[in-house]
C-alpha positions in Angstrom: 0.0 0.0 0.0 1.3 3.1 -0.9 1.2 6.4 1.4 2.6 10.2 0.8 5.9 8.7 1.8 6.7 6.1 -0.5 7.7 9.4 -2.6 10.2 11.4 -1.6 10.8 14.3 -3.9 14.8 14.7 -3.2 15.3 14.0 -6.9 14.5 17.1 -7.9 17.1 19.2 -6.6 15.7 21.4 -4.3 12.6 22.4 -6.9 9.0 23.2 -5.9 7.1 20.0 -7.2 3.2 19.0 -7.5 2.1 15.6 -6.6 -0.8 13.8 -8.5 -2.8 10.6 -8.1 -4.1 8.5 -10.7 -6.6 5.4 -9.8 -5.7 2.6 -12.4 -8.7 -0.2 -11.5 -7.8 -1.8 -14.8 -4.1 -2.4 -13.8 -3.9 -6.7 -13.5 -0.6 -7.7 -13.8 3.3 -6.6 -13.1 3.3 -6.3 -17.4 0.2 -3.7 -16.8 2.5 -1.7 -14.1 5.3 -1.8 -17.0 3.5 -0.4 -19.9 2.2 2.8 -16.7 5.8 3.4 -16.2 6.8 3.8 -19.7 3.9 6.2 -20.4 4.5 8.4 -17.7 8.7 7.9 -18.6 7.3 9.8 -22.3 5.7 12.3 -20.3 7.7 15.9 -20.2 7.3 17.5 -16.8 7.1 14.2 -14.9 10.3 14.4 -12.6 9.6 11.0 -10.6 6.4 8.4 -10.5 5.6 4.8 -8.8 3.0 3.0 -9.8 1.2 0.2 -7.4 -0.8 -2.4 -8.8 -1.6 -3.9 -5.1 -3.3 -0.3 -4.9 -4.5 0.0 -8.7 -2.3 3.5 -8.2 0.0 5.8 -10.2 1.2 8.8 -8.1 3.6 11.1 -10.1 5.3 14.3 -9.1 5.5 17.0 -11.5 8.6 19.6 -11.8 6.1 22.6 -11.2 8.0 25.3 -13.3 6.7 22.9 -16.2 2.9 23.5 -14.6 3.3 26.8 -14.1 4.7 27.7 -17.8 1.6 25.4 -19.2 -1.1 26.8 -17.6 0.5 30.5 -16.3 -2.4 32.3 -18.3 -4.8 29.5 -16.3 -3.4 30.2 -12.7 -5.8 32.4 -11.0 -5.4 33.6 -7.3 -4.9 30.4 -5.9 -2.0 27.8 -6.1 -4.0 25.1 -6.2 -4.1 22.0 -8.5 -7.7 20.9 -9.5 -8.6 17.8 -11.0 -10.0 19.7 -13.7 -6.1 21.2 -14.5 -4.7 20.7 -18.2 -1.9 19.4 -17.1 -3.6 16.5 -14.8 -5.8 15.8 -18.2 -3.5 15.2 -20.5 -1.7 12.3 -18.1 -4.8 11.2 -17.5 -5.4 11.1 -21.7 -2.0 9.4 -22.2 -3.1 6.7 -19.9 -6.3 6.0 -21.2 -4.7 5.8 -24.9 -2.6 3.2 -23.6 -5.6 1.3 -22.0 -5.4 2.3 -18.8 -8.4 4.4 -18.2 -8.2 6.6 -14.6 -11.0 6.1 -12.6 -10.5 8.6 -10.1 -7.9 10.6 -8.6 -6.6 14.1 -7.6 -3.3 16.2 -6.3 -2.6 15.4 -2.7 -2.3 19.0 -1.7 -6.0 19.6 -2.7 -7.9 20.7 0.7 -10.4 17.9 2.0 -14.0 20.0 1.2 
């Protein structure tokens, strides 16, 4: 099971990161896990990633200078990451081209409602 602290975000060299989750259900097998990884390997912006299939999870954590140049005319008067963000979309498209639809999922710094 994974928690917040499987990912540590030291890899980034002292950079202000974003972290997302992405809820696989269709994730079966270690190949399934495989083919995840690669498709978030392709992805520009993506600094680090695991992916669980235990958990049916991906969580990736974003470089967020590449966030903020995508969606700077988007970023409004707060700093928070929706669901609904570009950025989140198009992972979530890349996954689902791959056959990996997400079934749920949001940025762990979103504020419980």
């Amino acid at each position: 099971s994974l928690s917040n602290d499987d990912i540590r975000c030291s890899a980034n060299d002292g950079k202000r990161s974003i972290k997302l989750h992405f809820q696989l259900s269709t994730m079966g097998c270690a190949s399934c896990v495989s083919t995840v990884s690669k498709v978030l390997d392709g992805i520009q912006g993506i600094i680090q990633h695991k992916v669980s299939l235990e958990d049916g999870l991906a969580i990736v954590v974003l470089d967020e200078t590449v966030h903020s140049d995508k969606n700077e005319d988007k970023k409004q008067n707060s700093d928070q990451f929706t669901i609904r963000d570009p950025l989140w979309n198009d992972i979530a498209q890349q996954l689902e081209l791959s056959g990996f639809p997400v079934s749920g999922g949001d940025d762990s710094t979103k504020k419980d409602r």
